[in-house]
N, C-alpha and C positions, 0 to 999 in steps of 0.2 A: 550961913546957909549957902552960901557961892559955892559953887565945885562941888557940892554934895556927892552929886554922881562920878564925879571923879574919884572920891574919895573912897566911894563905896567899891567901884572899880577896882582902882589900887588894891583894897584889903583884900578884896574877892581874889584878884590873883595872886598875890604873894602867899593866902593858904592853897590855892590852886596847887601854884610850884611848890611847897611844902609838899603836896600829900605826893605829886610827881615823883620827888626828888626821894620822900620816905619808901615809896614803889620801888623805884628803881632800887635801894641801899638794901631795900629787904630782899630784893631779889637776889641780887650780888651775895647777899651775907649767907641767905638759906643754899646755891650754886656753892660755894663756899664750902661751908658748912659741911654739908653731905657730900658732894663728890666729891671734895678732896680729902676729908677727915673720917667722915664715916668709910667711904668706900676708897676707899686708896688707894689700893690694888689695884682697880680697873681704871686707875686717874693715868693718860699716857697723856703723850705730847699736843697730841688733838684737842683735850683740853682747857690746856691755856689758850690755845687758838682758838677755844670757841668761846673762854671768858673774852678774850683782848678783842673777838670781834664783837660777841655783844653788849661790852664797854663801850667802843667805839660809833655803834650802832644805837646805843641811847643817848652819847653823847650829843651825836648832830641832832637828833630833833628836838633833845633837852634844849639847845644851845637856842636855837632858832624860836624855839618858845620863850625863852627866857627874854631874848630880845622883842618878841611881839607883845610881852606884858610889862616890860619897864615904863615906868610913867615920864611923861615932861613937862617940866619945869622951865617957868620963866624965869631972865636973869637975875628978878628978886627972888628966886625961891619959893616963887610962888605954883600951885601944882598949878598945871594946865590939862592935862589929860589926865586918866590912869590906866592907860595901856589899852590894846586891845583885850574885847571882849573874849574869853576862852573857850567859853560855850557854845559860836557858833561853829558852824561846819565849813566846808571849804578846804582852804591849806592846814588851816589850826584840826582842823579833825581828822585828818590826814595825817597830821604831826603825832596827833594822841594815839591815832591806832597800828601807828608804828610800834609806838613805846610798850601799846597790850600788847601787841603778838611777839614783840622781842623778852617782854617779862615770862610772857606764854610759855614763848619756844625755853627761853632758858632754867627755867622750872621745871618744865617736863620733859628735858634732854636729860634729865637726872633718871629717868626711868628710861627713857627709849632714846638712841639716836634718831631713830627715824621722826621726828618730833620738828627736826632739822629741816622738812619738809617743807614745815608749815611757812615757812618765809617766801615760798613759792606764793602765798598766795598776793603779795606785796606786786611782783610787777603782773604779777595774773588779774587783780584789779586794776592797776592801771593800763594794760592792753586793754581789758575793755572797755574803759572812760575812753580812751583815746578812739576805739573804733567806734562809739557812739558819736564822739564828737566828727570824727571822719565821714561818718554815714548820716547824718544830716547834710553836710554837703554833697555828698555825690547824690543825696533824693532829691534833695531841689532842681539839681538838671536833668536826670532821667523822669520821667513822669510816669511809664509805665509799672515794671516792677510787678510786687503781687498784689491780688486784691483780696480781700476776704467774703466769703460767700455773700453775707446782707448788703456791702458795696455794689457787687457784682451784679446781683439780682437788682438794688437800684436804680444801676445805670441801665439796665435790660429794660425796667419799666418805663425809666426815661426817656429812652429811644426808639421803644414801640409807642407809647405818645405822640414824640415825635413826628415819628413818618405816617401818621391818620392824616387822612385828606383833612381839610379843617373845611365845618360849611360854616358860611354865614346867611344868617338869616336875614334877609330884606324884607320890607314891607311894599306889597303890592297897591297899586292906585286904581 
């Protein structure tokens, strides 16, 4: 019963990387397949260059996954971990939705170049994580900025409270 959850771990990603790896090999094969076989004629030199780049472009996050799910082992051989979890988000989902939009893109560059696009949206998501993460700092030291109408109208009520004379009430003798 020890290390259950490692165990369980372990298998969970090794079918993980299975169906990855089946993804990426089906995609290559169907890229393959049709532009170079069926459509041949239109297969030029930009082709291999856009297999070898999106060979190269599933390699690295394949690789990087592969090492975040490898388990370890203690010097008996005994498991100690089994890998990270693959199902959270973070860098690992980051990793995985590189691998959709390169299977994407190179699927559907079988019909359109312009398909090729779509990898814009790769650092177009990450300018905006970064300017999210950017602009939580510079709000913390500017204070003003914009406000939205119900804030606005709050702080109005606050402030006409405020400045009322305040009376106190005493009791007469």
């Amino acid at each position: 019963m020890a290390n259950q959850g490692a165990k369980k771990r372990k298998e969970e990603n090794a079918r993980h990387m299975a169906n990855i790896r089946r993804l990426i090999v089906a995609c290559n094969v169907i890229y393959v397949v049709v532009r170079m076989l069926i459509f041949h004629s239109t297969f030029t030199w930009k082709n291999w260059v856009a297999l070898l780049l999106t060979s190269v472009i599933y390699y690295i996050p394949y690789q990087q996954l592969a090492q975040m799910a490898n388990p370890s082992y203690a010097d008996d051989g005994e498991l100690l971990d089994g890998g990270f979890d693959m199902t959270t988000g973070g860098v690992c989902g980051y990793l995985h939705d590189v691998i959709y939009i390169t299977s994407f893109v190179q699927v559907m560059s079988i019909i359109s170049g312009k398909f090729w696009y779509t990898y814009l949206l790769i650092p177009g998501f990450g300018a905006y994580k970064s300017f999210g993460f950017f602009r939580g700092f510079m709000s913390q030291s500017s204070e003003g900025g914009l406000e939205d109408e119900k804030t606005r109208k709050k702080r109005e009520k606050m402030e006409k409270k405020a400045s009322r004379a305040q009376f106190v009430k005493t009791r007469k003798r």
